[in-house]
C-alpha positions, 0 to 999 in steps of 0.5 A: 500500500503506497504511503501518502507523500503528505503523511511522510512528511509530516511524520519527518517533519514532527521527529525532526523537532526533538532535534530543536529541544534547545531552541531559545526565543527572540532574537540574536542581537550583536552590537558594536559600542565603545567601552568609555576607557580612554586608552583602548583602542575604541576611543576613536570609533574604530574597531568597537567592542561586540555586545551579544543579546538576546531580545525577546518579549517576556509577559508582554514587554520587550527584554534584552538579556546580556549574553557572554561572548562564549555563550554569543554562538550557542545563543545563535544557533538556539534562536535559528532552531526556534525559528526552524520549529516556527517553520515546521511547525507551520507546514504541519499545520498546513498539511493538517488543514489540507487533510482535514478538509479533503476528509471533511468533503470526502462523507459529503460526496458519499452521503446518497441524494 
């Protein structure tokens, strides 16, 4: 019996999510600032010092977390992985649709006039 080809993908789709289970909302933030010392080498706007944040809402208000600079990559790739769960979480959702509907006209047509 063939396998329908939405059925398969949705199923791929749903066991790649344990793939995200550190996934971070917001988003990844780099800027570049001076740091106020006189003598470092951003005194005169050139090569500024990175600052790594992450930004997000929290119970409806915008929050800026500091992140350490060996932290700033796993920060990243936490935030690309809820973006990639968003993604699939969405294309799920539009093959469920899709089913639901097809199954919903499906016992219409059946029913006898």
């Amino acid at each position: 019996m063939p396998v329908n080809p939405e059925l398969r993908l949705r199923g791929r789709l749903v066991r790649s999510l344990g793939q995200l289970r550190d996934m971070l909302p917001g988003s990844f933030v780099v800027r570049y600032r001076k740091c106020g010392k006189a003598n470092c080498r951003c005194a005169q706007g050139k090569l500024l010092h990175a600052q790594f944040q992450l930004s997000l809402l929290l119970e409806g208000k915008r929050k800026t977390f500091h992140i350490p600079a060996e932290l700033a990559e796993e920060a990243r790739r936490g935030v690309e992985m809820h973006k990639r769960f968003q993604q699939a979480a969405g294309r799920i959702c539009q093959l469920n649709l899709r089913r639901f509907l097809r199954g919903k006209e499906k016992p219409a047509e059946q029913e006898p006039d």
